[in-house]
N, C-alpha and C positions, 0 to 999 in steps of 0.2 A: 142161719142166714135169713131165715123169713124174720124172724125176731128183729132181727137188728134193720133189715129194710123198713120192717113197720115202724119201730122206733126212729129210724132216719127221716121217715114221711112225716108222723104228727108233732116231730119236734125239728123241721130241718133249719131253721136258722142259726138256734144251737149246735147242731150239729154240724154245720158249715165252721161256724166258728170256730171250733175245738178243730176242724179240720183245717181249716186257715192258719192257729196261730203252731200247730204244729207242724205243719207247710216250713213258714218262716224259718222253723228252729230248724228243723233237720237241713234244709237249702244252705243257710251257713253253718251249719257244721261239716256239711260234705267240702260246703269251700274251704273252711280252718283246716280241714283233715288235711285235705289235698293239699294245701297250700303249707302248713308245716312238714309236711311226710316231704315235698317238695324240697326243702331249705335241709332239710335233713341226709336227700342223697345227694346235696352237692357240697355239702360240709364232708360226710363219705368220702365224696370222691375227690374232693381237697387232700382230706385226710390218707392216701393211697398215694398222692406224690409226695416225692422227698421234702419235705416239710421246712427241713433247715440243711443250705448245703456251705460247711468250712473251707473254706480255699486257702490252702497252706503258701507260705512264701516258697519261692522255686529250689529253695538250697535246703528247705527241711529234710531231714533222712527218713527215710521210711519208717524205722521204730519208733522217734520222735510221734511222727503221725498214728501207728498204733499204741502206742501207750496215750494216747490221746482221745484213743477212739473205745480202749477199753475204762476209763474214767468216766466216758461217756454211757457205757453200758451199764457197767457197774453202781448207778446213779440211781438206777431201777426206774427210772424215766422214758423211756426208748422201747419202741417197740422190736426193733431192727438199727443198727447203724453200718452202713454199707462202704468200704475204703476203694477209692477211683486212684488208681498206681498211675502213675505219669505215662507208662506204655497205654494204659487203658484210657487214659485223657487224651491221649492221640488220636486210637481208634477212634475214638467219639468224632473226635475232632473231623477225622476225616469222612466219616460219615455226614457228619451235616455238610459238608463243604466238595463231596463228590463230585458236585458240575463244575467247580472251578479250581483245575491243577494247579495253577500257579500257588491261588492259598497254601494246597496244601503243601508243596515242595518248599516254602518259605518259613514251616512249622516242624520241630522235629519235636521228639517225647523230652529233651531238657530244658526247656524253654516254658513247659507247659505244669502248671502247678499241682501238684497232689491235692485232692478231696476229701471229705465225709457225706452225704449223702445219710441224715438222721430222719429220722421216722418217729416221734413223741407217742407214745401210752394216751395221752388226752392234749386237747388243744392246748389246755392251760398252761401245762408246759414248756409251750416251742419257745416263750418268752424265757423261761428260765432259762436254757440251754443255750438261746443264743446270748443272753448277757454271761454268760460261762464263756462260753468261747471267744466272745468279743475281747475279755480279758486277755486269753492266751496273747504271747508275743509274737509266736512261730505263725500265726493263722494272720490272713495276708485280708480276706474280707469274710464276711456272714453272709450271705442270701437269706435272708426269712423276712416272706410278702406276710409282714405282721398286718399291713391294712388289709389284706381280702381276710385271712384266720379272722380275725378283730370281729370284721362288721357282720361275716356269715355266723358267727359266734352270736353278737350283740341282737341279730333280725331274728334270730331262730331263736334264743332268751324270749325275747319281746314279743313274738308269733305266737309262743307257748303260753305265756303269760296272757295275754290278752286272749287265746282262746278258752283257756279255762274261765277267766271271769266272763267273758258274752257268755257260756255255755252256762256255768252257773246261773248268770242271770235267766236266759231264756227257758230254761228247764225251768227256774220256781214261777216265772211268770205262765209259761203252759202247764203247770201243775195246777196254779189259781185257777184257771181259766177251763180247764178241765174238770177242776172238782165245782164250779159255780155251773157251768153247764147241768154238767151231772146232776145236780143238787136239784138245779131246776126240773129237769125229766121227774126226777125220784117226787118231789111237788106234783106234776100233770100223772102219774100213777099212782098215787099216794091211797086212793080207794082202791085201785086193784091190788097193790102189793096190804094193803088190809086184812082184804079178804082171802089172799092167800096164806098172811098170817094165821089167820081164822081156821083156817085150813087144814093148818100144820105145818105147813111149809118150810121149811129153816131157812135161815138168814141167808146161806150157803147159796141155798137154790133162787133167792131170791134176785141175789148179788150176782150170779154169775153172766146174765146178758149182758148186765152194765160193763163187767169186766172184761167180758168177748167183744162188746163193743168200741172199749179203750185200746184193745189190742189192734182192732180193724181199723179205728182210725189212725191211731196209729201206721201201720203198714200201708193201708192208701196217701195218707201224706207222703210216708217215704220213695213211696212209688214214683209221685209223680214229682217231688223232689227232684231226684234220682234221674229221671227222662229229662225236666229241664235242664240239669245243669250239664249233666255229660250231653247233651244235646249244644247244650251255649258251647261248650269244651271243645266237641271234634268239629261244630263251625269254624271256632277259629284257632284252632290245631295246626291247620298251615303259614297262618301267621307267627304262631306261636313257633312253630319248628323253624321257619325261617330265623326269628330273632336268636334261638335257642342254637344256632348251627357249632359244630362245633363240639356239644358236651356230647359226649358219650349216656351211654343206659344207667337210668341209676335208680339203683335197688332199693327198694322198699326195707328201711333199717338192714337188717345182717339176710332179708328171705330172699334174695336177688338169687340165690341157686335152686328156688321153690318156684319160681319164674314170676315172681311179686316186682315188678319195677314201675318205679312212679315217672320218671319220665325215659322212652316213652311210655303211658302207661299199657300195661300188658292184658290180654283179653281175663286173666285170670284176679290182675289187681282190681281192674273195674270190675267185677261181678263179684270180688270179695267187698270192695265199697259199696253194692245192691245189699248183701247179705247183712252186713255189718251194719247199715242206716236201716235196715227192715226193723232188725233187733233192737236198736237203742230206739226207734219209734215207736214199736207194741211196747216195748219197756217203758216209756216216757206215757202210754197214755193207760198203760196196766196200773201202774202206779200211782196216776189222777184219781180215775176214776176207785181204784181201790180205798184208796182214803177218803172219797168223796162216800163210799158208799158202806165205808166203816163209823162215819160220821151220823149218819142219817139214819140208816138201815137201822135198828136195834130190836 
C-alpha cells in the first residue's frame, strides 16, 4: 500500500488517468450488464406463458384435438403442449367473468371451443408451429403475439451485439492507455529499477508494484463505478417501478431459485454486480499494466 501511494503521489495525473479511462469502461459495462440481463428476464418471462394458443372450431371431437396436439409434441419443438377441454374452457370462462351472472348463465361448455396452450423449446420456433397450425382445417384461430416474441427477441440480439463491440473497444482502448501510463512511470523510475537490477533483483520483483498497482486501480474504478450507478438506479427505482407495474420478479437467466433477480433487483444480484465489476476491473488493469511492464521491464 505505501508503494502504490507513493507511486500515486510522484506520478498522479497518470494515475488519474488510467483511473478515469477505467472509470468510463466498467460504468457502461455495469449498464450493458444490467440492461441485457434485463431484456433477458423479460424474454424469460415471455417465455413461461403460453406462447401459441390453437382454438379449435366448436364441433371438433376431442381425439381430433389430441391427435393434434401429439403431432405437436412429437415435432421435438415444444416444451409442453397443454389441451383446454370445453368443460375446462368454461371453468376459465367463469372465472374471469364471476362479477357478472348474467354472462355467465348465457355461456354453457358447448358453445365454447377446445384449446392448445403450446410452450416452444426456443423463441424461434413459435413461428414454425403457428404456421403449422394455421394450416390445420379443424383450428378455428392461432393466438401467437409474434410482435412482442419478434422485438424482445431482435433488442436483446442487438443489446448483446453492441455490448460486446463497446466492450471490446473500451477494454483495448483502456489496455492503451494503461500500458502508456505505465510506460511512463517505468521512464520516471527507470534509474531506480537500474539499480535494483544492479542488485539482482529479478524482473519478477520488479514488476510486481506495477502489477498491484493495475489491480488497485482497477478495483477503485469499480468501486466508485459501482456507487454511482446503483446510486443513479435506486434514485429513480420508483419511477422506474411505477412505469415497470405490472411485471412480475425476473430472474437473473435460470439463478432466480439462488435468489439472483434482475428486476427487482435482489440484495444478493447487486452485490454479485460489486463482486463481478471488482474482478473484470483488477483484470482489465492486471493485464495493462502486465504487458506494459513485459514490454519494458527486461
Amino acid at each position: 500500500m505505501r508503494t502504490f501511494l507513493s507511486s500515486f503521489r510522484r506520478t498522479p495525473y497518470q494515475s488519474f488517468a488510467s483511473i478515469i479511462i477505467l472509470f468510463f469502461t466498467l460504468l457502461l459495462a455495469l449498464f450493458f450488464f444490467n440492461l441485457v440481463s434485463f431484456f433477458y428476464g423479460v424474454l424469460g418471462y415471455v417465455e413461461t406463458r403460453p406462447q401459441v394458443i390453437a382454438y379449435f372450431t366448436v364441433e371438433t371431437p376431442e381425439n381430433k384435438v389430441l391427435s393434434v396436439k401429439k403431432q405437436i409434441e412429437d415435432s421435438g419443438k415444444t416444451s409442453s403442449v397443454t389441451y383446454v377441454s370445453k368443460k375446462q374452457a368454461l371453468k376459465i370462462y367463469k372465472g374471469l367473468n364471476k362479477d357478472n351472472p348474467l354472462l355467465v348463465e348465457m355461456v354453457s361448455a358447448d358453445i365454447l371451443p377446445p384449446s392448445l396452450e403450446i410452450y416452444a423449446k426456443r423463441p424461434e420456433y413459435l413461428g414454425q408451429i403457428a404456421e403449422y397450425l394455421n394450416k390445420r382445417p379443424e383450428i378455428d384461430e392461432v393466438n401467437y403475439q409474434k410482435d412482442i416474441v419478434q422485438k424482445l427477441l431482435t433488442i436483446t440480439n442487438i443489446m448483446r451485439q453492441v455490448s460486446i463491440f463497446i466492450f471490446s473497444f473500451l477494454i483495448l482502448i483502456t489496455i492503451i492507455v494503461l500500458m502508456t501510463t505505465t510506460a511512463f512511470k517505468i521512464a520516471v523510475k527507470k534509474d531506480e529499477i537500474e539499480l535494483m537490477q544492479l542488485l539482482g533483483a529479478s524482473n519478477w520483483y520488479i514488476r510486481k508494484p506495477f502489477l498491484i498497482e493495475g489491480i488497485a486501480f482497477g478495483v477503485i474504478a469499480s468501486s466508485i463505478s459501482y456507487l454511482i450507478f446503483f446510486g443513479v438506479f435506486f434514485y429513480i427505482k420508483p419511477y422506474l417501478t411505477h412505469y415497470l407495474l405490472g411485471i412480475p420478479p425476473l430472474p437473473f437467466f435460470s439463478l432466480g431459485a439462488y435468489g439472483l433477480t434482475v428486476w427487482p433487483p435482489s440484495p444478493t444480484f447487486v452485490v454479485a454486480n460489486y463482486i463481478g465489476i471488482a474482478l473484470f476491473g483488477g483484470i482489465i488493469g492486471l493485464v495493462g499494466n502486465y504487458i506494459a511492464t513485459s514490454k519494458y521491464i527486461k
